[in-house]
C-alpha positions as CSV (number, residue, x, y, z in Angstrom):
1,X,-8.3,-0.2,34.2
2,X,-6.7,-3.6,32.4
3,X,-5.2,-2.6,28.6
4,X,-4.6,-6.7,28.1
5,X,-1.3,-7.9,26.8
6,X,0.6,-7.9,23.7
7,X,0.5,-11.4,23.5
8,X,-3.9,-10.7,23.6
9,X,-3.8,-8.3,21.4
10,X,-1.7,-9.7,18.7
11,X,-4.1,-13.2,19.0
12,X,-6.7,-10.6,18.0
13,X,-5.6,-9.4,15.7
14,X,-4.3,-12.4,13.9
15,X,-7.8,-13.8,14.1
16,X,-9.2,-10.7,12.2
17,X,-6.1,-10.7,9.5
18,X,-7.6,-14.3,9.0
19,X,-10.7,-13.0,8.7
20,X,-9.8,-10.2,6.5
21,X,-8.1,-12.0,4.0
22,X,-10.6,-15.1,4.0
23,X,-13.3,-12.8,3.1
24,X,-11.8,-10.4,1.0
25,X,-8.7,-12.0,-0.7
26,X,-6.6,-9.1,0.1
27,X,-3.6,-9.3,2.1
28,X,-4.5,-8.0,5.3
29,X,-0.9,-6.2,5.9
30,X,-1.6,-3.8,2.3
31,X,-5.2,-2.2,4.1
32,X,-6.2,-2.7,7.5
33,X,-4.8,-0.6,10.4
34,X,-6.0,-1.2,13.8
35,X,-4.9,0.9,16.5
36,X,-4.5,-1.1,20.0
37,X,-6.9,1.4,21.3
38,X,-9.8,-0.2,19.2
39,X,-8.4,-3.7,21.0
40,X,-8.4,-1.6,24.6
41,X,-11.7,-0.1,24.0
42,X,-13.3,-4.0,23.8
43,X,-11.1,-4.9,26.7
44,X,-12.5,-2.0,29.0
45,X,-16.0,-2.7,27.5
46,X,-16.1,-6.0,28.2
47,X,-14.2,-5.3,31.6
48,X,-16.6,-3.1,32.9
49,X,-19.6,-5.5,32.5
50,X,-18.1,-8.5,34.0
51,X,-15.1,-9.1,35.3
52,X,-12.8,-11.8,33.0
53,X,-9.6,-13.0,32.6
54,X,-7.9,-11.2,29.5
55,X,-8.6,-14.0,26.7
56,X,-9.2,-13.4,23.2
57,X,-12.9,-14.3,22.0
58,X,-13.9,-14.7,18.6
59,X,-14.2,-11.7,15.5
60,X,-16.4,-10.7,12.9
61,X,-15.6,-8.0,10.3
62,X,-18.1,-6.1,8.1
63,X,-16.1,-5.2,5.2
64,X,-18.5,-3.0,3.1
65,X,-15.0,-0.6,2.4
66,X,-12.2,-3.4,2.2
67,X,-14.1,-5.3,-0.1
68,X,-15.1,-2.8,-2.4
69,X,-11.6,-1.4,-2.4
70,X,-12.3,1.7,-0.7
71,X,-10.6,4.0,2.1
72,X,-12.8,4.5,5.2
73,X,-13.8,2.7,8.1
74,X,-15.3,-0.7,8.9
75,X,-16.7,-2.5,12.2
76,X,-14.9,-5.3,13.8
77,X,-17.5,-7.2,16.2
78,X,-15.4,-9.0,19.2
79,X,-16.8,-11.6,21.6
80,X,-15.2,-12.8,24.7
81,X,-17.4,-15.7,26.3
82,X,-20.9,-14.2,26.5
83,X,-20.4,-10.9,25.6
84,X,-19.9,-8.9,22.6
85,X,-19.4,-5.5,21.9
86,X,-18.3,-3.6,18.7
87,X,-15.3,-1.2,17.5
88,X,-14.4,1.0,14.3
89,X,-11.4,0.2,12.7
90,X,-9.7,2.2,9.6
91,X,-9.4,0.8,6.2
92,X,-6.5,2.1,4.3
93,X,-5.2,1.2,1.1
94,X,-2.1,2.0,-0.2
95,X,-2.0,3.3,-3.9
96,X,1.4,1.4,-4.8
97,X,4.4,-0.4,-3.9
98,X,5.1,3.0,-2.4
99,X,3.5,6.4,-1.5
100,X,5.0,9.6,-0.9
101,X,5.7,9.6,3.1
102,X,4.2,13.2,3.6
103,X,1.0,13.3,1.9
104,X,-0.2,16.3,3.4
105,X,3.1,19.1,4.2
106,X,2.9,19.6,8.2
107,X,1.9,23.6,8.7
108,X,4.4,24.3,11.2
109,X,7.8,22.6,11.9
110,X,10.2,23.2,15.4
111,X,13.2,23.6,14.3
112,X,16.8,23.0,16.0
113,X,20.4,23.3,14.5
114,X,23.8,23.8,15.9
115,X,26.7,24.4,13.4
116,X,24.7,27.6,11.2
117,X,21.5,29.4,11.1
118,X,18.4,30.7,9.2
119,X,17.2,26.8,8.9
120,X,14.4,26.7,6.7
121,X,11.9,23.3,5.4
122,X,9.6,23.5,2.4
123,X,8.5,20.9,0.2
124,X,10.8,19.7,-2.7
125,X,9.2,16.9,-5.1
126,X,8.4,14.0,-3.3
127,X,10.4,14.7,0.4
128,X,12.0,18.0,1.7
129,X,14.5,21.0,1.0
130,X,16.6,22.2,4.2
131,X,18.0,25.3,3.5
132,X,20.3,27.4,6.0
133,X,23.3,29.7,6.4
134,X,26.7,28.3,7.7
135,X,28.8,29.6,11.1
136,X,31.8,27.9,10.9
137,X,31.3,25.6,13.3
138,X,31.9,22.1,12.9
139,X,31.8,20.4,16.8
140,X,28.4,19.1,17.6
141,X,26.6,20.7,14.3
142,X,23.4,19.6,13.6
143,X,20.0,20.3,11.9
144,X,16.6,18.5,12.8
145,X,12.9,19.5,11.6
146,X,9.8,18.0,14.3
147,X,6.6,18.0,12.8
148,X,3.9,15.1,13.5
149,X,4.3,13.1,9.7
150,X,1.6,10.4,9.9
151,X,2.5,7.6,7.9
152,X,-0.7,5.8,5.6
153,X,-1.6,2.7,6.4
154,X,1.2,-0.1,7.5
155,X,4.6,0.4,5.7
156,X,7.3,-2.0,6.2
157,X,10.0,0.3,5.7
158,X,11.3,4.3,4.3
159,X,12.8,4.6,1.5
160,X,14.8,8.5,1.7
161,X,17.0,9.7,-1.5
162,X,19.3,12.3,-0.2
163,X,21.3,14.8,-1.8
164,X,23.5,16.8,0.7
165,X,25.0,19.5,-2.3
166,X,28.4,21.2,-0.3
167,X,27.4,20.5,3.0
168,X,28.9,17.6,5.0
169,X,26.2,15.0,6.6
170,X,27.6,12.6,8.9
171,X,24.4,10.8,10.2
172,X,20.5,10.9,9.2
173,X,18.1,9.8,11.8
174,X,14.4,9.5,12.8
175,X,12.2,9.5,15.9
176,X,9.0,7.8,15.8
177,X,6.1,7.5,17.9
178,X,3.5,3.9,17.6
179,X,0.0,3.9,17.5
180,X,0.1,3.0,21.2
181,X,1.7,6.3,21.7
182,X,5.1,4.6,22.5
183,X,7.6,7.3,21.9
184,X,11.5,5.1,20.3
185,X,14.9,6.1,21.0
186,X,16.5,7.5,17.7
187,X,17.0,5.1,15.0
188,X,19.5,5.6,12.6
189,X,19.1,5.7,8.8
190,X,22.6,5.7,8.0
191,X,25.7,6.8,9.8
192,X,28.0,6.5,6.6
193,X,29.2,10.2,5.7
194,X,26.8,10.7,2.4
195,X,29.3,12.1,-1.1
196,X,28.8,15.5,-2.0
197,X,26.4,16.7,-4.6
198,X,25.3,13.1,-5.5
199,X,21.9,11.4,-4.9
200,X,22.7,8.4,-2.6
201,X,19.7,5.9,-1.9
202,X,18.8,5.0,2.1
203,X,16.1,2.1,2.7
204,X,15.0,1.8,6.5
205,X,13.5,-1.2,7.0
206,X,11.2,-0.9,9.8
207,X,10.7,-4.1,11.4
208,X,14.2,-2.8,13.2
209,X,12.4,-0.4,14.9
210,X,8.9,-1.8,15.9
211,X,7.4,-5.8,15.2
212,X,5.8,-5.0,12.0
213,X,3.3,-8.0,12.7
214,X,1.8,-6.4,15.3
215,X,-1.4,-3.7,14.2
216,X,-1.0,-1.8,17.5
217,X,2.6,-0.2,16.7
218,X,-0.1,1.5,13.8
219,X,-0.3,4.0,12.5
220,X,3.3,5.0,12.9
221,X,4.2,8.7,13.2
222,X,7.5,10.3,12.4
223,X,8.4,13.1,15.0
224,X,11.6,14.2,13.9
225,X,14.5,14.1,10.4
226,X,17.8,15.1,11.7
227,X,20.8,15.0,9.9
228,X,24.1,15.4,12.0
229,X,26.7,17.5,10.0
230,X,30.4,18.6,10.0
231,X,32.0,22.3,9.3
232,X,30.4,24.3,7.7
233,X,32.0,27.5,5.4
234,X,30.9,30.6,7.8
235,X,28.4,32.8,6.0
236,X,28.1,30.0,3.0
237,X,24.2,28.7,2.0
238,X,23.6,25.6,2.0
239,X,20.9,23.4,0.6
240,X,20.4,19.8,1.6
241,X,17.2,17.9,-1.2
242,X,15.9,14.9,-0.2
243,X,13.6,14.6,-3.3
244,X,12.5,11.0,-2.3
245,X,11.1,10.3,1.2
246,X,8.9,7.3,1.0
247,X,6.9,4.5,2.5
248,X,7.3,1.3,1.0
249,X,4.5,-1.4,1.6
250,X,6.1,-4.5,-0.3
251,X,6.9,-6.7,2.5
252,X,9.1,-9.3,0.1
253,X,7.8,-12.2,2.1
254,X,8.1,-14.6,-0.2
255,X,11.5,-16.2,-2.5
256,X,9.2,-15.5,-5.4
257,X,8.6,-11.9,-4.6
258,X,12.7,-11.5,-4.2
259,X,12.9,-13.7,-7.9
260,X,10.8,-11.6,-9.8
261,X,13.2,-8.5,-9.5
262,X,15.7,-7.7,-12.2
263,X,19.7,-8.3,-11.0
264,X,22.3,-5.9,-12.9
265,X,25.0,-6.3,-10.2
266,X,27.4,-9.0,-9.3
267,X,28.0,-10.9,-6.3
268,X,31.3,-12.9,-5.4
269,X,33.0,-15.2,-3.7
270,X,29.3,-17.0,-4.1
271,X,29.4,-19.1,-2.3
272,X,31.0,-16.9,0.7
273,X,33.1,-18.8,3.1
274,X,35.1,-16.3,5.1
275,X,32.2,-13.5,5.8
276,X,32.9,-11.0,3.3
277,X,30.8,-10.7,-0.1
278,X,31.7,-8.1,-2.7
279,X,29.0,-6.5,-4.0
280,X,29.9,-5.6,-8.1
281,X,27.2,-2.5,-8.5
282,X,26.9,1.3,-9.6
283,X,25.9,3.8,-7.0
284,X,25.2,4.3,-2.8
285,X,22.0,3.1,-1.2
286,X,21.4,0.2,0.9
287,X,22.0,-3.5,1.1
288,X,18.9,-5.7,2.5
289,X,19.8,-9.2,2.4
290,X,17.0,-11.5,3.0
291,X,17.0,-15.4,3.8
292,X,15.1,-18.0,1.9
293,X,11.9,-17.6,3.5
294,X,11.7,-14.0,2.5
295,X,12.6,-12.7,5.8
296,X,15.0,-9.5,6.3
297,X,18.3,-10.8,8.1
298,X,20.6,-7.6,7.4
299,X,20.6,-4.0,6.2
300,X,23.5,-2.0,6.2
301,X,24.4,1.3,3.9
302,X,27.0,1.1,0.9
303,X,28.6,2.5,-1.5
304,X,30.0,1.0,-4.9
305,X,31.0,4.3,-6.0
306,X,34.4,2.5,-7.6
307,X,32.5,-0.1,-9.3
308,X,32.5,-2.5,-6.1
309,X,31.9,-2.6,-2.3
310,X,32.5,-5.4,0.4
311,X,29.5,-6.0,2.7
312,X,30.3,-7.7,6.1
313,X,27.9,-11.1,6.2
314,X,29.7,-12.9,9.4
315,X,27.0,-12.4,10.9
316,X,24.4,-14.7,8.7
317,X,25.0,-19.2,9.3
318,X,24.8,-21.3,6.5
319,X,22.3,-21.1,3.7
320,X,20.5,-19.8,1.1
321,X,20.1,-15.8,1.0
322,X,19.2,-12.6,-1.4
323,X,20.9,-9.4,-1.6
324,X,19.0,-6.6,-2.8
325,X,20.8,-3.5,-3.1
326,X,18.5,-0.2,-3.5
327,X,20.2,3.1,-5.3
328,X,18.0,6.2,-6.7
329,X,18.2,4.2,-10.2
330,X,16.5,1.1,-8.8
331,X,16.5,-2.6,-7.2
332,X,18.8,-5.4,-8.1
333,X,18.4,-8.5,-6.2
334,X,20.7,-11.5,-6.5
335,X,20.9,-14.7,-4.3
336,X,23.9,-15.9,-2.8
337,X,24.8,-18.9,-0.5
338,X,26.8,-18.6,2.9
339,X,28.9,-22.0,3.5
């Protein structure tokens, strides 16, 4: 049985986003999820009548739901020479800028830890509450939650506000599986030891875990939260809130998207000659810096709780770029150049 090519399947599904948008003056990115088994379903189709070489034909799309703004399903008609054949694809519109990740709480979670015991998960505001009893032990200590935690439509990164209370987290990390059914390494949120009994802000952009151009890696699923931990007091409680864990859907892929933010912080030396830029902010979340096309470069964790951090931009060659630095109190976005 031929599945086509990522190359195939990403032609097809540019020619639909062209479609999309042409017809209904939405941004095909904010609604439209196609799973590659819609693309794999016309591929067999059409395979099984004749047999062809995997080339991308032409689409139509009937967009009685897009176009009237509504969740639900639509038909995407694909014809490769002579033949044609049709597939249902999903419609689904995010409410915002961002959604709460979990919109329904999973029924059962498998959970693991090392380091304590009596780890409990429950629902706390807009994320979770991880609740369990310390042992003392401080080598290897760990809690993670596994539960299927379907995210809506196509989200271009998670946004996670964590507050740790006594206990000492060293690491928070995801697993995720694609729409293909692709199962990824763990990708790390942050490995920067979070500050006790304060909020700190995490943004994980997620084109540095899948290509976020291409509809097949939807819908994305997260599998697992773990959150790698030191010593823990033997027979303490300990409660870990992470009342933000959201998808964010604004892809900032444009210079006037980045503009239109308010700036409170400081950046300097600007421009930055040696590869260091000190960031002049309040609070710990993350650092996104983004070049003049819109496009993410970097994305690293910090933490201005003295008034000022120094962020590490060796990396980045001459030009024009924006920082935007994320905390639980907002956005600030400032540009800077690199010489």
């Amino acid at each position: 049985m031929w599945r086509g090519s990522s190359v195939s399947l990403k032609s097809f599904c540019i020619l639909v986003s062209r479609r999309v948008t042409r017809c209904s003056g939405l941004s095909f990115s904010a609604f439209f999820t196609l799973s590659c088994l819609y693309w794999r379903a016309f591929c067999n189709e059409i395979s099984s009548r004749r047999r062809l070489s995997p080339r991308c034909g032409t689409t139509n799309v009937r967009l009685s739901e897009a176009q009237s703004g509504k969740n639900g399903t639509t038909t995407v008609t694909g014809r490769l020479q002579t033949v044609e054949t049709q597939v249902t694809a999903t419609v689904e519109l995010p409410e915002g800028e961002t959604m709460a990740a979990i919109s329904e709480y999973p029924e059962k979670w498998t959970m693991n830890q090392l380091g304590g015991t009596g780890l409990a998960i429950s629902a706390y505001e807009q994320g979770l509450k991880f609740a369990y009893t310390g042992n003392g032990v401080g080598r290897g200590a760990y809690i993670q939650g596994e539960a299927s935690i379907r995210l809506w439509s196509m989200p271009k990164a998670l946004r996670f506000s964590v507050n740790p209370g006594d206990a000492t987290v060293k690491r928070l990390s995801l697993t995720f599986t694609n729409g293909a059914g692709k199962t990824y390494p763990a990708v790390n949120v942050t490995t920067d030891e979070m500050a006790k009994n304060t909020v700190s802000t995490f943004e994980l952009p997620l084109e540095s875990v899948i290509d976020i151009n291409d509809v097949s890696n939807y819908p994305l699923t997260v599998n697992a939260i773990r959150m790698d931990l030191g010593k823990s007091d033997k027979g303490k409680a300990y409660e870990l809130l992470m009342p933000e864990f959201k998808a964010v859907y604004n892809t900032y892929g444009s210079v006037e998207t980045l503009n239109a933010e308010s700036s409170s912080m400081r950046l300097y030396p600007n421009p930055v000659a040696d590869g260091v830029l000190n960031i002049a902010a309040e609070g710990v979340g993350t650092l996104s810096v983004y070049n003049n096309a819109g496009a993410l470069v970097l994305s690293q964790p910090l933490a201005c709780s003295a008034g000022v951090a120094a962020a590490n931009v060796a990396s980045l060659q001459a030009g024009i770029y924006y920082a935007r630095f994320v905390t639980a109190n907002g956005a600030s976005v400032q540009k800077f150049i690199v010489k």
